[in-house]
ROFI-174081 format. One line per 5 residues: for each residue x, y, z of N, C-alpha, C. Coordinates in nm, 2 decimals, padded with zeros to 4 digits, m for minus. Atoms other than C-alpha are relative to their C-alpha. Example, Ala and Ser with C-alpha at 12.3 -4.5 7.8 and 13.67 -1.06 7.14 Angstrom:
REM residues 2
00.09/m00.12/00.00/01.23/m00.45/00.78/00.09/00.12/00.00 | m00.09/m00.11/00.00/01.37/m00.11/00.71/m00.08/00.11/00.08;
END
This chain:
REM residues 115
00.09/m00.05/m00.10/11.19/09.42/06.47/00.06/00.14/00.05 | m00.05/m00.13/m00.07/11.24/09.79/06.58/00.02/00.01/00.17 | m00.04/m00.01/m00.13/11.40/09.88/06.89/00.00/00.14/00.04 | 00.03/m00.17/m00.07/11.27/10.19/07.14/00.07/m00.04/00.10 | m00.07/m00.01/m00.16/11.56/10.30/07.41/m00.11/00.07/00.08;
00.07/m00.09/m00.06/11.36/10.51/07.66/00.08/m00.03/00.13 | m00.04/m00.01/m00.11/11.46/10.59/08.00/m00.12/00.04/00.14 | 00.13/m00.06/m00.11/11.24/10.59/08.33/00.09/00.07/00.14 | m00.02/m00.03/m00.16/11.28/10.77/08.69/m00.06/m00.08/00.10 | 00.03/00.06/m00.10/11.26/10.59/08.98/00.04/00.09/00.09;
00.01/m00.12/m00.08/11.18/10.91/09.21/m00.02/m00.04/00.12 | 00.01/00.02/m00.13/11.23/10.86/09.56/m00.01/00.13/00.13 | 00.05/m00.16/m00.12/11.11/11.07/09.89/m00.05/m00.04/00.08 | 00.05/00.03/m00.13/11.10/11.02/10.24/m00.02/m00.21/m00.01 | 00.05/00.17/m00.02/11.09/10.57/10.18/m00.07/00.05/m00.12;
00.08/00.05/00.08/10.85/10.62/09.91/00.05/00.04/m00.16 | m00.05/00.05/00.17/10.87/10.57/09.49/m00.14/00.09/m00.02 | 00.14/m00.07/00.13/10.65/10.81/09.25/m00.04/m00.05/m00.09 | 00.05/00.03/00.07/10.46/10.66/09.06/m00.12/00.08/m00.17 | 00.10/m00.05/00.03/10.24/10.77/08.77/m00.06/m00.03/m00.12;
00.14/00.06/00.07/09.87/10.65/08.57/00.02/00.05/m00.14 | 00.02/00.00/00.15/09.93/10.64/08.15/m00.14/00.14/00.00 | 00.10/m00.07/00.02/09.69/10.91/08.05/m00.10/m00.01/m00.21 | 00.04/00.04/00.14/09.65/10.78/07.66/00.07/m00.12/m00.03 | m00.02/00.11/00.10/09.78/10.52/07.41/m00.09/m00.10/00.09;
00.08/00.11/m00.03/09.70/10.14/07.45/00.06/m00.06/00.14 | m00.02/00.00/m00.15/09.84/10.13/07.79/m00.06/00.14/00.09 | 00.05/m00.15/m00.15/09.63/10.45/07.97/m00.06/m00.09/00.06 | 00.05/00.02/m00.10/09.53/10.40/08.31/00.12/m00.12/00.07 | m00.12/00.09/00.01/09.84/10.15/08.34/00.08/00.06/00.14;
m00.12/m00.05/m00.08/10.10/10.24/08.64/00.11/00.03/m00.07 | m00.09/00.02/00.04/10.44/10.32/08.53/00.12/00.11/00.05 | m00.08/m00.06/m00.02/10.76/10.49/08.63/00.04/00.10/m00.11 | m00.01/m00.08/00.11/10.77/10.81/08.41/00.14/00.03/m00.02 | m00.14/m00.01/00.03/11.03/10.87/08.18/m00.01/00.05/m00.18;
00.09/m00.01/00.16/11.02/10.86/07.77/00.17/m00.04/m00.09 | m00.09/00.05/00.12/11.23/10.82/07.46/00.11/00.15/00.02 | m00.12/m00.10/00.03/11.59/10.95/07.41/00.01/00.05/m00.08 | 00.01/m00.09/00.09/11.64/11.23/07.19/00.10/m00.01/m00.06 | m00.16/m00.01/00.07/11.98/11.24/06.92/00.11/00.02/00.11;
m00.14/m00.13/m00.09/12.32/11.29/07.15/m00.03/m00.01/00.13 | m00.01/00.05/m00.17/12.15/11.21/07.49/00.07/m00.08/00.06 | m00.04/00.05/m00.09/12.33/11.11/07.76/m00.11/m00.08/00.11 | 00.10/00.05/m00.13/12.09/10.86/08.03/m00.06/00.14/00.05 | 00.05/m00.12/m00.15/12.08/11.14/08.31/m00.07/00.12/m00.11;
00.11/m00.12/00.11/12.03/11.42/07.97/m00.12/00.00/00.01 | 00.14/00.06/00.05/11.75/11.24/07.86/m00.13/m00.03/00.14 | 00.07/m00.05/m00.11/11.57/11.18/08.20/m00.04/00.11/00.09 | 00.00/m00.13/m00.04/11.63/11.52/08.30/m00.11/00.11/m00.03 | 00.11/m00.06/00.10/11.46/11.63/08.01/m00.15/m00.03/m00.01;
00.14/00.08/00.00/11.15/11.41/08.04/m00.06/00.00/00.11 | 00.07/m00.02/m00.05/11.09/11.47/08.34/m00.07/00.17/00.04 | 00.01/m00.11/m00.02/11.11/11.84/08.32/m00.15/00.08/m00.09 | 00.12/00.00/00.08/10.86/11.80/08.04/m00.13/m00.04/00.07 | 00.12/00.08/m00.03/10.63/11.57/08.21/m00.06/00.07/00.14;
00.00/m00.05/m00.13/10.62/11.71/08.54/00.03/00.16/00.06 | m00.06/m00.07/00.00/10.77/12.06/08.52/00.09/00.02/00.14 | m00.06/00.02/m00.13/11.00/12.00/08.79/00.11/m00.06/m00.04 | m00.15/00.06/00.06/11.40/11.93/08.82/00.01/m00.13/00.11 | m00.06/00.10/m00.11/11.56/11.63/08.97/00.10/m00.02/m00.02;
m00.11/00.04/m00.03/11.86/11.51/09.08/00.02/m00.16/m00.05 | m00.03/00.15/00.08/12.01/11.18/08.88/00.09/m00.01/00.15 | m00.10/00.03/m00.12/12.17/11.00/09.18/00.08/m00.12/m00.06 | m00.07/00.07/00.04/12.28/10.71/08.99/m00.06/m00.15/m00.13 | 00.05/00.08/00.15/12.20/10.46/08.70/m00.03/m00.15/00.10;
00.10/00.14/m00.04/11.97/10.11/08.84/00.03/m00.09/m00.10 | 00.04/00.17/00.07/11.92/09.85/08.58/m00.01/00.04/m00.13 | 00.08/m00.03/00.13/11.82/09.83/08.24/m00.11/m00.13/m00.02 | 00.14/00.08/00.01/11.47/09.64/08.14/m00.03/m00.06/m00.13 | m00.01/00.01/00.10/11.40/09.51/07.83/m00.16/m00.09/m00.04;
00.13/00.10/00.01/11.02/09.38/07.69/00.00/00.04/m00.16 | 00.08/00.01/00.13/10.85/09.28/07.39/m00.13/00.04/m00.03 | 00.11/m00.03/00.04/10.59/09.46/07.25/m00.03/m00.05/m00.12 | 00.01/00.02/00.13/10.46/09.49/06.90/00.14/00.06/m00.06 | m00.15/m00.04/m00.01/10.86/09.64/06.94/00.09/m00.05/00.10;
m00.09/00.00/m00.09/11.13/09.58/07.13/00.06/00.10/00.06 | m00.09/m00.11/m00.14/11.21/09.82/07.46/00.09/m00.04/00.06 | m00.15/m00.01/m00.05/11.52/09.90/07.59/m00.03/00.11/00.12 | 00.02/m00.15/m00.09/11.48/10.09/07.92/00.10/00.00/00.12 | m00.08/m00.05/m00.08/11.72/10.26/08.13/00.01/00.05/00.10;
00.10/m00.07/m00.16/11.61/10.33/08.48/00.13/00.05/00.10 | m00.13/m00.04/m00.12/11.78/10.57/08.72/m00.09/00.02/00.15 | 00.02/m00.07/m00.15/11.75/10.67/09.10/00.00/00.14/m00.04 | m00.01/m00.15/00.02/11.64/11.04/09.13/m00.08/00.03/00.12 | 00.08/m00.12/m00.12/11.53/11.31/09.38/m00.07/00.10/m00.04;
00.06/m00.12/00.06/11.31/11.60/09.32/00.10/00.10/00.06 | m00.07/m00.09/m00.04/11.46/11.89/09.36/m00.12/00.11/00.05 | 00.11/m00.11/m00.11/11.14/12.07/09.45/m00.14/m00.07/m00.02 | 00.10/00.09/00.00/10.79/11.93/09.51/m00.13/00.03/m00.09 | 00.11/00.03/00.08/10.57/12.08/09.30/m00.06/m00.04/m00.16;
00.02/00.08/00.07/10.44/11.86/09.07/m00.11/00.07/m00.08 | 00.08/m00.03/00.04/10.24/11.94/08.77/m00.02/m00.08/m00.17 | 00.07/00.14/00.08/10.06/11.68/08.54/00.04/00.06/m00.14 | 00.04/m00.01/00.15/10.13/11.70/08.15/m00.05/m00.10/m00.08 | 00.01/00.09/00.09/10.12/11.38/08.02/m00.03/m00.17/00.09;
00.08/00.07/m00.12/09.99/11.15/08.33/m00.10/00.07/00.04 | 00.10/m00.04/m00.06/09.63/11.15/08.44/00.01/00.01/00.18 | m00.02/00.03/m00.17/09.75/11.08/08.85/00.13/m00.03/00.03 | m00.10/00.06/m00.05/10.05/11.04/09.03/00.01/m00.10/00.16 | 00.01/00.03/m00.22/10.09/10.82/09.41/00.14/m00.02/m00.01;
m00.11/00.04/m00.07/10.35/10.80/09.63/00.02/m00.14/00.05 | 00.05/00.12/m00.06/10.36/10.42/09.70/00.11/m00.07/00.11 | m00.12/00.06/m00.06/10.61/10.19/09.93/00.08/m00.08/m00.07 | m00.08/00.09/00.10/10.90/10.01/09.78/m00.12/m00.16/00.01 | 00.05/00.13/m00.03/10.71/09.69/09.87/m00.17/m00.02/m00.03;
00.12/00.01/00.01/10.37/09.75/09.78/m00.06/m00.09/m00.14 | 00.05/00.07/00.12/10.13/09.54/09.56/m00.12/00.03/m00.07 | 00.13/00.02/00.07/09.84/09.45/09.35/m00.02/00.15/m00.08 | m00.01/m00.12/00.12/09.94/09.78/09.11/00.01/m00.03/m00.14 | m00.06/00.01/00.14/09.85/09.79/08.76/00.09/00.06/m00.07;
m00.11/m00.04/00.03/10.15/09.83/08.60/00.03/m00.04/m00.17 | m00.02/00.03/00.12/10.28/09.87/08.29/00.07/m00.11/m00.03 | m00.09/00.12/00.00/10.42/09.53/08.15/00.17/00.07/00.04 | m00.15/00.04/m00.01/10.80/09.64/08.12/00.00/00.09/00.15 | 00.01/m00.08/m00.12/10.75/09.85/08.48/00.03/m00.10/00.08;
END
């Protein structure tokens, strides 16, 4: 069975978590903590840096490495979730149709299964 690393942000600001809505494959419209696949030679924080700079054109700050997650698809994911800050706020959609600001504690979000 093939195995995808990827890496997500867990963007925090002011109490709240960024969230943001799949815009294609067989999860669009899905919630999920944006992030994506590591590239040759990445380091975690590299690789998140880079994905979100893509996805969002915007820098952040890696404040420290969270968890790692792991689901079964029609693959096996490997995800590596960090804590991060923006470094500036403006946000600009590439590869998400919506982003929200939600509360750590909030529910009834569809979410991508390994999210």
């Amino acid at each position: 069975m093939k195995t995808i690393r990827v890496v997500a942000a867990i963007i925090e600001q002011n109490g709240k978590i960024l969230i943001a809505r799949r815009s294609y494959g067989d999860l669009a419209g899905f919630w999920e903590f944006p992030g994506g696949k590591y590239e040759e030679g990445e380091t975690g924080e590299q690789a998140i840096k880079r994905e979100i700079r893509e996805e969002f054109d915007v820098e952040i700050d890696v404040k420290k490495y969270l968890c790692t997650v792991e689901h079964q698809y029609d693959f096996h994911l490997v995800m590596d979730c960090f804590i991060c800050t923006l470094k500036s706020e403006e946000i600009i959609l590439h590869d998400h149709s919506a982003i929200r600001w939600i509360d750590p504690t909030e529910e009834n979000i569809d979410w991508c299964p390994v999210d």
